[in-house]
C-alpha positions as CSV (number, residue, x, y, z in Angstrom):
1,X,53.6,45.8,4.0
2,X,54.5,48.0,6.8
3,X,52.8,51.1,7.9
4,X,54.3,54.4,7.8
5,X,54.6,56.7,11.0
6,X,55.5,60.3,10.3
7,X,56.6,62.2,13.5
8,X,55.2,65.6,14.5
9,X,58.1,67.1,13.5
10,X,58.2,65.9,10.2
11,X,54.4,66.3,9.8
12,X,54.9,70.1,10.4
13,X,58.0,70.2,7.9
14,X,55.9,68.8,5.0
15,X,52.9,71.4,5.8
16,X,55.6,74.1,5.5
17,X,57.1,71.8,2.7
18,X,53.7,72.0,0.3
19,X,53.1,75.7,1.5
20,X,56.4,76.6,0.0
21,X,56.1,74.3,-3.5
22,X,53.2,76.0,-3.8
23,X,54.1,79.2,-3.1
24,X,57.0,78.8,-6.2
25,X,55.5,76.2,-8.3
26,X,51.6,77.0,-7.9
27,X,48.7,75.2,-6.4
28,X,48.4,72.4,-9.1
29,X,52.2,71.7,-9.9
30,X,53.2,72.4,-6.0
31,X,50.8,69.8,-4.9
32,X,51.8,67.2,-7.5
33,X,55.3,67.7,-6.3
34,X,54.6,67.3,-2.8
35,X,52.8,63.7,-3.5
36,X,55.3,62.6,-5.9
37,X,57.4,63.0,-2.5
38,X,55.0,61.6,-0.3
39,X,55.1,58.7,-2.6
40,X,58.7,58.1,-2.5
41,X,58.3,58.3,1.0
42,X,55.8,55.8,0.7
43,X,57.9,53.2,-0.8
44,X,59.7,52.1,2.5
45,X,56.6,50.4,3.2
46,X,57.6,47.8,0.7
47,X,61.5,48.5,0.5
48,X,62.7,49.8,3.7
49,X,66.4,48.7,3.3
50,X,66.2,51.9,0.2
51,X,68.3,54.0,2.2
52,X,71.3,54.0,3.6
53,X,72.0,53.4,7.3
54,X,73.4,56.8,9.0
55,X,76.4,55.9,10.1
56,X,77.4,54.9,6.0
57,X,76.3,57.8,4.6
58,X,77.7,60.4,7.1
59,X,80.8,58.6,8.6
60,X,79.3,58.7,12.4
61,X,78.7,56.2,15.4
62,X,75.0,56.3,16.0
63,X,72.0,54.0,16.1
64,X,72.5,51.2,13.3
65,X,68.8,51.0,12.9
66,X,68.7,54.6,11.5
67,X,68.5,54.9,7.9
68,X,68.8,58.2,5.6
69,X,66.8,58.1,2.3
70,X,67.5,62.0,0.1
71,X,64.9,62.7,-1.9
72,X,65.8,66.4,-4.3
73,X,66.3,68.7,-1.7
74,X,65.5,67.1,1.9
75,X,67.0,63.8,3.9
76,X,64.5,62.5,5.3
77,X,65.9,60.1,8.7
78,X,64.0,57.0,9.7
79,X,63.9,53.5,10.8
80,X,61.8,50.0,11.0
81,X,60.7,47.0,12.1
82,X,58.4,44.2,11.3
83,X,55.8,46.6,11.2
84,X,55.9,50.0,10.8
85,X,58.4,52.9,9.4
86,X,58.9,55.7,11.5
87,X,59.9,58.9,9.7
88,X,61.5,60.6,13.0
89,X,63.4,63.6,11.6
90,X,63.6,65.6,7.8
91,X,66.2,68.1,7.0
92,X,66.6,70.6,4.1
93,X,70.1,70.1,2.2
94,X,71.1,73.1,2.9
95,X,70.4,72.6,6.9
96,X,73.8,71.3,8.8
97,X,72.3,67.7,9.2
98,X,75.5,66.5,11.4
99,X,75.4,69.6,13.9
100,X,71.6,69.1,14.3
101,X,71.8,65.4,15.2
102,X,75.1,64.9,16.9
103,X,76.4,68.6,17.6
104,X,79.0,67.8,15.7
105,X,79.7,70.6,12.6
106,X,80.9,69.6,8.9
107,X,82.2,73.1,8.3
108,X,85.5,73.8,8.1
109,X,87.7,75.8,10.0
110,X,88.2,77.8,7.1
111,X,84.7,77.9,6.0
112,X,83.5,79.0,9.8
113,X,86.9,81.6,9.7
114,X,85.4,83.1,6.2
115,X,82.2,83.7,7.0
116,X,82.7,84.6,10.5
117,X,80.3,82.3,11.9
């Protein structure tokens, strides 16, 4: 069984993360929500192939070894070896995960011209 490495980043983003299911779910329910997260985080220990490499799952040249596993409302970005699992990034679905990674936007002209943005 590996160990699982969260980054800094990601440690921060679950702090806000349980502040927030709290915040609309209450203490009790916001914390069981947060573990039952955790926990499926958890499970790459044993199964870290659970996700889907990057480049699958978003149509992009990157690193093969990085893997996307979307758990309700966040992608969380990782990768392994014999080891460990490093949790290295986790984005809200409603963040533009292609523009923070690669700089690269998944707008639409005509989404971007609507808006104004």
């Amino acid at each position: 069984m590996r160990d699982v490495i969260y980054s800094d980043e990601v440690m921060d983003r679950l702090d806000k993360l349980k502040e927030n299911l709290i915040e609309y779910q209450g203490e009790k329910k916001g914390k069981k929500t947060l573990c039952e997260i955790v926990d499926r985080i958890e499970e790459l220990a044993v199964f870290p192939g659970k996700g889907l490499p990057v480049s699958e799952r978003f149509n992009v040249n990157c690193n093969p070894a990085w893997h996307v596993l979307y758990i309700p409302m966040n992608y969380y970005i990782y990768k392994w070896d014999d080891e460990h699992v490093y949790i290295l990034k986790m984005y809200d679905y409603r963040e533009d995960i292609m523009q923070r990674l690669f700089g690269t936007s998944m707008r639409s002209l005509e989404s971007i011209k609507y808006w104004g943005e």
